[in-house]
mmCIF entry with sequence, helices, sheets and N, C-alpha, C, O atoms, coordinates in Angstrom:
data_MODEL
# 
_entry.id   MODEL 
# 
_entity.id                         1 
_entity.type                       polymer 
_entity.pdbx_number_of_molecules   1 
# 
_entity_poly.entity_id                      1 
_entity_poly.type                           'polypeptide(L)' 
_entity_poly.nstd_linkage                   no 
_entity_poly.nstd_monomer                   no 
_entity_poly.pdbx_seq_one_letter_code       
;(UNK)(UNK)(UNK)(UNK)(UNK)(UNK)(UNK)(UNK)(UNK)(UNK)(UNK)(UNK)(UNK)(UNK)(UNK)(UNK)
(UNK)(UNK)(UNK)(UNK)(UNK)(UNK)(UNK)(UNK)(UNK)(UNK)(UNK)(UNK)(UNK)(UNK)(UNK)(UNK)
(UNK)(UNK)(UNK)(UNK)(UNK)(UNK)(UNK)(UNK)(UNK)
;
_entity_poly.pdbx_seq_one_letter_code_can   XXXXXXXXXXXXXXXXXXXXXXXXXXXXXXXXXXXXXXXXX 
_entity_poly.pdbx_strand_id                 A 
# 
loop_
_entity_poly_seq.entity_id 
_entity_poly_seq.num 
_entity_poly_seq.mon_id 
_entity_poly_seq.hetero 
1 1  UNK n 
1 2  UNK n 
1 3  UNK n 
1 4  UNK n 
1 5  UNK n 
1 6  UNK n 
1 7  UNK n 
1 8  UNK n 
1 9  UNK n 
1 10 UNK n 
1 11 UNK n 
1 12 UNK n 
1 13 UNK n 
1 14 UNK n 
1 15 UNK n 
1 16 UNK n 
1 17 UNK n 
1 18 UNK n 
1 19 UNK n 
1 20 UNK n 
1 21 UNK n 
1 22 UNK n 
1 23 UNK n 
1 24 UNK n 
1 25 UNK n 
1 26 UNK n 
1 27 UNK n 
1 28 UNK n 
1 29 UNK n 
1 30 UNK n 
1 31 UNK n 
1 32 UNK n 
1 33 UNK n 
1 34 UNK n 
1 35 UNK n 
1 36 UNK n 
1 37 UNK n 
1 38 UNK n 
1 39 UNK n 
1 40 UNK n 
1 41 UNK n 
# 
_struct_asym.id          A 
_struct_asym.entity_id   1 
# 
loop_
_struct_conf.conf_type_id 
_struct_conf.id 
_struct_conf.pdbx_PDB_helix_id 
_struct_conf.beg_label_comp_id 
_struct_conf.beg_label_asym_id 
_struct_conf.beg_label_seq_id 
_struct_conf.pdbx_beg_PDB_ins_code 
_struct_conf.end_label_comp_id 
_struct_conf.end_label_asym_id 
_struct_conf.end_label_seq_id 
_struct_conf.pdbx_end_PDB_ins_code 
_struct_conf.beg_auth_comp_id 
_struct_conf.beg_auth_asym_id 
_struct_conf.beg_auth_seq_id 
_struct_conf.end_auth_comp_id 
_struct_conf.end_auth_asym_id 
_struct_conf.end_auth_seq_id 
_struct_conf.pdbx_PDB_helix_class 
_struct_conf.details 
_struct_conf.pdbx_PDB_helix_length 
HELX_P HELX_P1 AA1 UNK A 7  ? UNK A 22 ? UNK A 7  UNK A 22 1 ? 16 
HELX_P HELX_P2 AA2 UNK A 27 ? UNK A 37 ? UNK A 27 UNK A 37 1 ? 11 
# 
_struct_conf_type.id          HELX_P 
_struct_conf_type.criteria    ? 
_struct_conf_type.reference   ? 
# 
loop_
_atom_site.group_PDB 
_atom_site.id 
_atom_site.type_symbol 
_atom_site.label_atom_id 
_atom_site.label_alt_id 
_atom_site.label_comp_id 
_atom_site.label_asym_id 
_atom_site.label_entity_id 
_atom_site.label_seq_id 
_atom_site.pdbx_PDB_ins_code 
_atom_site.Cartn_x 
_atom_site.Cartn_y 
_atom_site.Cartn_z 
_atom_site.occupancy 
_atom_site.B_iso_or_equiv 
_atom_site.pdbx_formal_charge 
_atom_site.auth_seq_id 
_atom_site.auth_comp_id 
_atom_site.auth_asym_id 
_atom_site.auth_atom_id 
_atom_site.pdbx_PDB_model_num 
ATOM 1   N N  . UNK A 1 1  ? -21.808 -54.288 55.873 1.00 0.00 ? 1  UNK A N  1 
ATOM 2   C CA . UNK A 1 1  ? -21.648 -54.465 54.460 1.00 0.00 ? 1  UNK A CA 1 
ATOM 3   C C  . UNK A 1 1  ? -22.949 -54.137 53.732 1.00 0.00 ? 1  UNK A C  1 
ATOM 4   O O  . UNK A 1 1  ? -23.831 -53.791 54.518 1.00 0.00 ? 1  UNK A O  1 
ATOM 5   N N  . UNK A 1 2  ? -23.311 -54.149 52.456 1.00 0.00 ? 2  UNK A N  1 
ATOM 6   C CA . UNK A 1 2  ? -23.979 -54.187 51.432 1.00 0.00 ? 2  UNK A CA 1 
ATOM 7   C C  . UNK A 1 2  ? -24.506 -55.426 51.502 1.00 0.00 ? 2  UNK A C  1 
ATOM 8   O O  . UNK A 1 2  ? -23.892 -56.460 51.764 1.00 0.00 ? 2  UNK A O  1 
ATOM 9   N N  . UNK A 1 3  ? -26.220 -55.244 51.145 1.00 0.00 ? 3  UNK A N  1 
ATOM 10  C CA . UNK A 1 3  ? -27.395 -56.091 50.755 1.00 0.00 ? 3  UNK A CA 1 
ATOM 11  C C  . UNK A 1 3  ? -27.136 -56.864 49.461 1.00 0.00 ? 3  UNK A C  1 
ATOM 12  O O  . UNK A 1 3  ? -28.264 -57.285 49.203 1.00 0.00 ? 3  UNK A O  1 
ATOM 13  N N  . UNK A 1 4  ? -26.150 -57.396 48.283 1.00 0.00 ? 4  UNK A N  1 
ATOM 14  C CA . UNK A 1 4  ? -26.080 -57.761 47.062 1.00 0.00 ? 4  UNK A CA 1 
ATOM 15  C C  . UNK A 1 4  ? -27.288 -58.496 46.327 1.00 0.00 ? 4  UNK A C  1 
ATOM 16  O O  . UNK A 1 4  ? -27.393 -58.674 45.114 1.00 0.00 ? 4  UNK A O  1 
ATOM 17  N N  . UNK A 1 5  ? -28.276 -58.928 47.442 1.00 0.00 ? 5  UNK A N  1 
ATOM 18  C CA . UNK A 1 5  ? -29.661 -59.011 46.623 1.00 0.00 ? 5  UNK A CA 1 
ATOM 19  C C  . UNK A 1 5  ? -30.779 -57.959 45.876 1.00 0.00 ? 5  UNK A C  1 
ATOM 20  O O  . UNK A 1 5  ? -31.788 -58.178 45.206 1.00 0.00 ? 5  UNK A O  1 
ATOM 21  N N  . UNK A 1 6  ? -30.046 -56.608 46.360 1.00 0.00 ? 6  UNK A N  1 
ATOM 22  C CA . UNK A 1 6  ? -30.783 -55.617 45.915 1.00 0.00 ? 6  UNK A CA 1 
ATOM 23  C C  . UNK A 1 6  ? -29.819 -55.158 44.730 1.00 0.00 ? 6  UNK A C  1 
ATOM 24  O O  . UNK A 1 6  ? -28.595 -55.260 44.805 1.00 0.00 ? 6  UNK A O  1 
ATOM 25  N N  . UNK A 1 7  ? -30.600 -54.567 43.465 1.00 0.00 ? 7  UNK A N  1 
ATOM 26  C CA . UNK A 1 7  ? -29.337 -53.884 42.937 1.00 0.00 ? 7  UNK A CA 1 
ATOM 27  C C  . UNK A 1 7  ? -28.178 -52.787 43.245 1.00 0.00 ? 7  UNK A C  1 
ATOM 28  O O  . UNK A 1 7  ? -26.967 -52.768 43.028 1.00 0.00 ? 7  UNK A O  1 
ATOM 29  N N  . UNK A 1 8  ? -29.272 -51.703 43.969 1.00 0.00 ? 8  UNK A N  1 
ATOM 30  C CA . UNK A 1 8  ? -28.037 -50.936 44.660 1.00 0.00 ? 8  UNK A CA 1 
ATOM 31  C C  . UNK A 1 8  ? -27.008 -51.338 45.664 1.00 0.00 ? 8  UNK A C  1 
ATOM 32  O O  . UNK A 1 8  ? -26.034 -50.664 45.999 1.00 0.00 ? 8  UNK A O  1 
ATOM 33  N N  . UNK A 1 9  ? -27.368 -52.609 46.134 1.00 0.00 ? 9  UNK A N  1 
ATOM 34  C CA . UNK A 1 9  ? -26.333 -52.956 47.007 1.00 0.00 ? 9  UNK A CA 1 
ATOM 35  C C  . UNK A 1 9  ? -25.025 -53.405 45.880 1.00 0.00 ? 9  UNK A C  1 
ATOM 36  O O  . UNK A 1 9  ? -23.933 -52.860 46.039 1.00 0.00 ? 9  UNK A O  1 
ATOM 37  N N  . UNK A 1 10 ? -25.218 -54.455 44.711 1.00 0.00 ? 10 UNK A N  1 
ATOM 38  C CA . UNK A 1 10 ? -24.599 -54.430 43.879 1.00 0.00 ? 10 UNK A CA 1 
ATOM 39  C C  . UNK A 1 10 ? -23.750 -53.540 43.373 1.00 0.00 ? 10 UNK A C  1 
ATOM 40  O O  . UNK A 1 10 ? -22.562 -53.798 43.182 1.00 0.00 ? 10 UNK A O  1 
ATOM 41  N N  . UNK A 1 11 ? -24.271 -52.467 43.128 1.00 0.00 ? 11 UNK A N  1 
ATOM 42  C CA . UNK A 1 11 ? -23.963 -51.072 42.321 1.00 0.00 ? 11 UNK A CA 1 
ATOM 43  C C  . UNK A 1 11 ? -22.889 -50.509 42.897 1.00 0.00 ? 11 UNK A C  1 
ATOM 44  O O  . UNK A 1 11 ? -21.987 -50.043 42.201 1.00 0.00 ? 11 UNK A O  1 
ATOM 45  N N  . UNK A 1 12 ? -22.844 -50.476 44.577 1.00 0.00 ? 12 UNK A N  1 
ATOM 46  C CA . UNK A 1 12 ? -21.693 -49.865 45.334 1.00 0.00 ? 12 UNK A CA 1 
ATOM 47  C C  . UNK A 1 12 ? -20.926 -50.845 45.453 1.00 0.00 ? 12 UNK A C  1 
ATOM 48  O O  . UNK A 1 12 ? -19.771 -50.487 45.225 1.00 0.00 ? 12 UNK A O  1 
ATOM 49  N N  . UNK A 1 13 ? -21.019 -52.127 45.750 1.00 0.00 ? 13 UNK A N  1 
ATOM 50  C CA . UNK A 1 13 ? -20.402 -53.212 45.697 1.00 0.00 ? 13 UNK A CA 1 
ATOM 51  C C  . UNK A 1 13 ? -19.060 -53.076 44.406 1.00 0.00 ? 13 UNK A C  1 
ATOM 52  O O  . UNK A 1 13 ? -17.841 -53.184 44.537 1.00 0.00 ? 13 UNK A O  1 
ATOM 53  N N  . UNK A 1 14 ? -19.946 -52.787 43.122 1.00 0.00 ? 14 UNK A N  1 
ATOM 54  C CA . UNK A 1 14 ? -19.166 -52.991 42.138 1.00 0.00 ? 14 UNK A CA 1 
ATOM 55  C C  . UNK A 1 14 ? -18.339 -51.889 41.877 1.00 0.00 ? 14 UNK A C  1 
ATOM 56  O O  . UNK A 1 14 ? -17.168 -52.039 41.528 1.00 0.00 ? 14 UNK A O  1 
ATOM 57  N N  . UNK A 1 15 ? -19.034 -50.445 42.068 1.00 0.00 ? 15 UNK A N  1 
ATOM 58  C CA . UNK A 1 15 ? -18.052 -49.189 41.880 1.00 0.00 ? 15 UNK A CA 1 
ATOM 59  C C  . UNK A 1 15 ? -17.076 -48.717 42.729 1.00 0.00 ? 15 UNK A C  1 
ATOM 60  O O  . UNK A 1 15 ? -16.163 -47.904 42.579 1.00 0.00 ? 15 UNK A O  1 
ATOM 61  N N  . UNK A 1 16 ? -17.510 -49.491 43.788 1.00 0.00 ? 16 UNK A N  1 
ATOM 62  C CA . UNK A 1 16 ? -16.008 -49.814 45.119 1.00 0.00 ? 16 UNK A CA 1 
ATOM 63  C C  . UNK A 1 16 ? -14.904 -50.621 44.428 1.00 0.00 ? 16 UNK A C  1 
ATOM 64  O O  . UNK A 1 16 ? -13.710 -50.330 44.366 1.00 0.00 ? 16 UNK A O  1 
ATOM 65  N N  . UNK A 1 17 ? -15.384 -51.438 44.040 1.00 0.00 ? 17 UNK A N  1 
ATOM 66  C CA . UNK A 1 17 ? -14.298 -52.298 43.321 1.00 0.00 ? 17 UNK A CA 1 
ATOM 67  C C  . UNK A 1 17 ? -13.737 -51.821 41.757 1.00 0.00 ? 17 UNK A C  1 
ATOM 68  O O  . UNK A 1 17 ? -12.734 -52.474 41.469 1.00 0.00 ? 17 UNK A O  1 
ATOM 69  N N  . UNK A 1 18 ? -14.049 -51.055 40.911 1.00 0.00 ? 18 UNK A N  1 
ATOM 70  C CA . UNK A 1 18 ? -13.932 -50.393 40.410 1.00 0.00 ? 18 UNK A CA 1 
ATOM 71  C C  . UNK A 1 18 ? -13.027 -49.358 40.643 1.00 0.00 ? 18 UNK A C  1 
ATOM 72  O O  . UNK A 1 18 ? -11.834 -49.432 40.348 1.00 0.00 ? 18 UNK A O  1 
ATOM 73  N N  . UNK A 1 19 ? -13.447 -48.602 41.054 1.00 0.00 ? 19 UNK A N  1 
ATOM 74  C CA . UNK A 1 19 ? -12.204 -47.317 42.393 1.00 0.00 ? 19 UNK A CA 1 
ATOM 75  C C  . UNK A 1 19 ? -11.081 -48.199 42.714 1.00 0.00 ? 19 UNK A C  1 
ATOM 76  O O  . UNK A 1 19 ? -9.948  -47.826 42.413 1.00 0.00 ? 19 UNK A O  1 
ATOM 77  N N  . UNK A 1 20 ? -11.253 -49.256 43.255 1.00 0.00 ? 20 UNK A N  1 
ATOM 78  C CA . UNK A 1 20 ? -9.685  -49.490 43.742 1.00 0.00 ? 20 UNK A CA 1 
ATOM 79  C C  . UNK A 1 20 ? -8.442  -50.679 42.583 1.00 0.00 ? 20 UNK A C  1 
ATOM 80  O O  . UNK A 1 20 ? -7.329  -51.195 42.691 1.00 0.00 ? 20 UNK A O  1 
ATOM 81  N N  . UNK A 1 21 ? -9.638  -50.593 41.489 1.00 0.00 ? 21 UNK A N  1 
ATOM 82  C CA . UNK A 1 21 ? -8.677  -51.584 40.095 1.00 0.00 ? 21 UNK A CA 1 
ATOM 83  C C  . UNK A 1 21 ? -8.357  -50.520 39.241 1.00 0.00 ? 21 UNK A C  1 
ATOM 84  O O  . UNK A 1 21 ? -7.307  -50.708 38.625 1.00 0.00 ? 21 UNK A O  1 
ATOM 85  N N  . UNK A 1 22 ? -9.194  -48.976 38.902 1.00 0.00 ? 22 UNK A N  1 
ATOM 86  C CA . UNK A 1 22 ? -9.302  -48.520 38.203 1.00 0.00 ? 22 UNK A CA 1 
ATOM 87  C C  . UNK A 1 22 ? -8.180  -46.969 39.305 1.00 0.00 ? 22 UNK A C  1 
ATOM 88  O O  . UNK A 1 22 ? -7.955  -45.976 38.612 1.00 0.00 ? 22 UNK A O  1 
ATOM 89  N N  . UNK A 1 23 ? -7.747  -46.919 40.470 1.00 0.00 ? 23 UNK A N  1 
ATOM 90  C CA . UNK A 1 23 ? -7.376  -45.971 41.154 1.00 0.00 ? 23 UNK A CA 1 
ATOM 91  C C  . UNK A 1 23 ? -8.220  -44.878 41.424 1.00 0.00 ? 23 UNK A C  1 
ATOM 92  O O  . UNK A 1 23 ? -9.370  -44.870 40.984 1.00 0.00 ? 23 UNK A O  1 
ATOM 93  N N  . UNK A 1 24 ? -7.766  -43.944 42.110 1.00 0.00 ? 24 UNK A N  1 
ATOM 94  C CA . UNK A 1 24 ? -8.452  -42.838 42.859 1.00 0.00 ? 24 UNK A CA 1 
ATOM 95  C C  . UNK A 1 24 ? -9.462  -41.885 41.899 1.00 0.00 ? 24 UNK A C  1 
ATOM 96  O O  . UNK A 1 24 ? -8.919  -41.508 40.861 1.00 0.00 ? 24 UNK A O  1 
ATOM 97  N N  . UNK A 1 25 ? -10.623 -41.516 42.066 1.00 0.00 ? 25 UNK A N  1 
ATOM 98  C CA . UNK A 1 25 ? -10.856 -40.691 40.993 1.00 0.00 ? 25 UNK A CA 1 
ATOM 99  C C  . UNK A 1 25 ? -9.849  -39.613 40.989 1.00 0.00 ? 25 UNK A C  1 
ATOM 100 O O  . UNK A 1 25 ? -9.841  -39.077 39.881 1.00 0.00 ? 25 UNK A O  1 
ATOM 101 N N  . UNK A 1 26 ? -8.934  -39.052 41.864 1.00 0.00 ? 26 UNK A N  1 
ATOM 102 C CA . UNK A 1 26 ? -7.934  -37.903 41.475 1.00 0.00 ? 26 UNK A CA 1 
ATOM 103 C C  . UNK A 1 26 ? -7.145  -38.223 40.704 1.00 0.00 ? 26 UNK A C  1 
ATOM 104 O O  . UNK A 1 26 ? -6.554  -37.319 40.114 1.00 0.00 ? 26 UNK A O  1 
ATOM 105 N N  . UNK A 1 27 ? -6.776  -39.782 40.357 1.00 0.00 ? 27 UNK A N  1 
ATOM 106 C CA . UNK A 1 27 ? -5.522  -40.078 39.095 1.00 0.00 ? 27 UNK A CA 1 
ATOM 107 C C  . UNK A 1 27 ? -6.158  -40.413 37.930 1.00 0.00 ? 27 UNK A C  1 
ATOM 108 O O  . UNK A 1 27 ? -5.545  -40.369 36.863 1.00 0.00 ? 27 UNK A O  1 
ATOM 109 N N  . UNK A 1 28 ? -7.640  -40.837 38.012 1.00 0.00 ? 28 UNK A N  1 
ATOM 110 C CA . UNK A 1 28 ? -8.552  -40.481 36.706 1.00 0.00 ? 28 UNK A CA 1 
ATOM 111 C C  . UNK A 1 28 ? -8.769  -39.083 36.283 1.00 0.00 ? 28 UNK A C  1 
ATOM 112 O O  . UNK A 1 28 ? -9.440  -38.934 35.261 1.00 0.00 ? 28 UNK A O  1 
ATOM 113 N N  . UNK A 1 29 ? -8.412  -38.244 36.762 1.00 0.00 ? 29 UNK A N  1 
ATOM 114 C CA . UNK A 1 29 ? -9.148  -36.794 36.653 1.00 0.00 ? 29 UNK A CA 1 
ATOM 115 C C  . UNK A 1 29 ? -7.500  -36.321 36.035 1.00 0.00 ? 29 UNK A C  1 
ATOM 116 O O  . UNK A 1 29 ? -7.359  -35.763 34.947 1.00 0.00 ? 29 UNK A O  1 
ATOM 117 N N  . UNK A 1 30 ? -6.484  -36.627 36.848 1.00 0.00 ? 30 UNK A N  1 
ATOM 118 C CA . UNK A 1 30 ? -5.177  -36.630 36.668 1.00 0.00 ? 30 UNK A CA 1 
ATOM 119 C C  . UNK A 1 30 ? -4.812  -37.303 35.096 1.00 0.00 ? 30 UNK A C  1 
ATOM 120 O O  . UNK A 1 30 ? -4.343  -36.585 34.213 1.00 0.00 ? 30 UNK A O  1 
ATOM 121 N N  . UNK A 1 31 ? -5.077  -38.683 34.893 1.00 0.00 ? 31 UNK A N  1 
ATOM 122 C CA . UNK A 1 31 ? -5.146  -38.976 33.275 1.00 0.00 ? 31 UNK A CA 1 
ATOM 123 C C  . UNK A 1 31 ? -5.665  -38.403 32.511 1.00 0.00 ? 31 UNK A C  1 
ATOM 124 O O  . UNK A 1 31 ? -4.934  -37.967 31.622 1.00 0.00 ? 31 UNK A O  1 
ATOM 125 N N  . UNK A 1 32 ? -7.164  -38.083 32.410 1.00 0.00 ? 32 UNK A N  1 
ATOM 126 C CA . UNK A 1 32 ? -7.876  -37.616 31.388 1.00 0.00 ? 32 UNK A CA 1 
ATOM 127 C C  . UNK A 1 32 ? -7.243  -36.324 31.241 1.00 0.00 ? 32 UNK A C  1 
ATOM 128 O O  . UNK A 1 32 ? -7.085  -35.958 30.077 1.00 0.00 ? 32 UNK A O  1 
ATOM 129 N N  . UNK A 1 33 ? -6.839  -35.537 32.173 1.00 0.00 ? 33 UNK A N  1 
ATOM 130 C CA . UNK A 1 33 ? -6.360  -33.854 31.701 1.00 0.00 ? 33 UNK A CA 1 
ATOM 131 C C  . UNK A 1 33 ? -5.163  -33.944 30.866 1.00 0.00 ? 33 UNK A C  1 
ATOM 132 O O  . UNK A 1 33 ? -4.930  -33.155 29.950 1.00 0.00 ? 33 UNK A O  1 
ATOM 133 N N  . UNK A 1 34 ? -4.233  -35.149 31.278 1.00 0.00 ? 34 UNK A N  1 
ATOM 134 C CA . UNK A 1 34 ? -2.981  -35.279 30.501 1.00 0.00 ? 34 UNK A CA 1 
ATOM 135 C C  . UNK A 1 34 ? -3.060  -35.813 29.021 1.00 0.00 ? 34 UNK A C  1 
ATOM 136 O O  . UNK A 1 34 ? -2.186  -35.728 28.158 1.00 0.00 ? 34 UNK A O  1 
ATOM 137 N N  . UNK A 1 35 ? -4.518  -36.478 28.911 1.00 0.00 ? 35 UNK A N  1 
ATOM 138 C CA . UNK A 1 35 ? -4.624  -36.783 27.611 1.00 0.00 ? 35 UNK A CA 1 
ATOM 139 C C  . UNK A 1 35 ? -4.965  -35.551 26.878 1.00 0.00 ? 35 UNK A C  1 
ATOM 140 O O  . UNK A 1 35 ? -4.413  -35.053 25.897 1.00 0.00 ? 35 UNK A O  1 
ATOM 141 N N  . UNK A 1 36 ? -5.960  -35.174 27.536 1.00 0.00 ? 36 UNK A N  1 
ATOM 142 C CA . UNK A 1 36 ? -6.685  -33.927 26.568 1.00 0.00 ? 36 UNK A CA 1 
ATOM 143 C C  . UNK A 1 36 ? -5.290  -32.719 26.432 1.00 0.00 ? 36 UNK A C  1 
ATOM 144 O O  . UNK A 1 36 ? -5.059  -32.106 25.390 1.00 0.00 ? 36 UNK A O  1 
ATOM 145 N N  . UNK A 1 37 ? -4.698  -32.607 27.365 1.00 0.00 ? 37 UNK A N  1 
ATOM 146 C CA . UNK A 1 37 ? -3.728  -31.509 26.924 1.00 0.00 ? 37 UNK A CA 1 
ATOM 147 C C  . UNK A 1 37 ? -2.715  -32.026 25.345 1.00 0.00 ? 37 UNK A C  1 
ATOM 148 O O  . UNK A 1 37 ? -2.388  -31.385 24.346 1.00 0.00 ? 37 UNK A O  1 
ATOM 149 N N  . UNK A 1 38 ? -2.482  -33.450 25.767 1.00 0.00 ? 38 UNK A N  1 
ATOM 150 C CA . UNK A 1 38 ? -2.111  -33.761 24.963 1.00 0.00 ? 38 UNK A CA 1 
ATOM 151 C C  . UNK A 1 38 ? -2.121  -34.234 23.410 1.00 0.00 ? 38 UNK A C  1 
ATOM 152 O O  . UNK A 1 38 ? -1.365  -34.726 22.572 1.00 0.00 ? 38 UNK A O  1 
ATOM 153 N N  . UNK A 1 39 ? -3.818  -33.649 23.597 1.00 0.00 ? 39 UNK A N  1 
ATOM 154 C CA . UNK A 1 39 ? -4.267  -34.249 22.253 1.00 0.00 ? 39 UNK A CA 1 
ATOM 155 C C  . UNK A 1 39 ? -4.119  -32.460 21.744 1.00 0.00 ? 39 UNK A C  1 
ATOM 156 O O  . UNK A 1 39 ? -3.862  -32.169 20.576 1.00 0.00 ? 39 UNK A O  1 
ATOM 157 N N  . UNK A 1 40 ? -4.325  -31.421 22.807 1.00 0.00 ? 40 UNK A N  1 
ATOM 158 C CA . UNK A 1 40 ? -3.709  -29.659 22.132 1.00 0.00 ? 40 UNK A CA 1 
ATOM 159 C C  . UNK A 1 40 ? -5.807  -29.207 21.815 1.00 0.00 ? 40 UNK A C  1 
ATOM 160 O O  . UNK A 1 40 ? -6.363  -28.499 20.976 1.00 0.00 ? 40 UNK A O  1 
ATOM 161 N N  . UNK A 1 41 ? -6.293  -29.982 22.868 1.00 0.00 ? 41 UNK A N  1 
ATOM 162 C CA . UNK A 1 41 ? -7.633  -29.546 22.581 1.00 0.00 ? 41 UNK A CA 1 
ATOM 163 C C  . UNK A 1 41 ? -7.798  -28.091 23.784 1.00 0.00 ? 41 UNK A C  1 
ATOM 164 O O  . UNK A 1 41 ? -8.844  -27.444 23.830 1.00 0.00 ? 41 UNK A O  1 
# 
């Protein structure tokens, strides 16, 4: 595991957890294109 007394141990700690509340970056990459198409930019 991760050191959480250091900040970077934190940092992955938290953007791991992040990734799996927030989903895959491919269905973030997947949302944002569907917005922007949809905004006709």
């Amino acid at each position: 595991g991760y050191i959480n007394d250091y900040p970077t141990g934190r940092l992955l700690r938290d953007a791991k957890l992040y990734e799996i509340g927030a989903g895959t970056s491919e269905i973030r990459r997947w949302l944002i294109g569907r917005e922007i198409m949809a905004e006709g930019v």
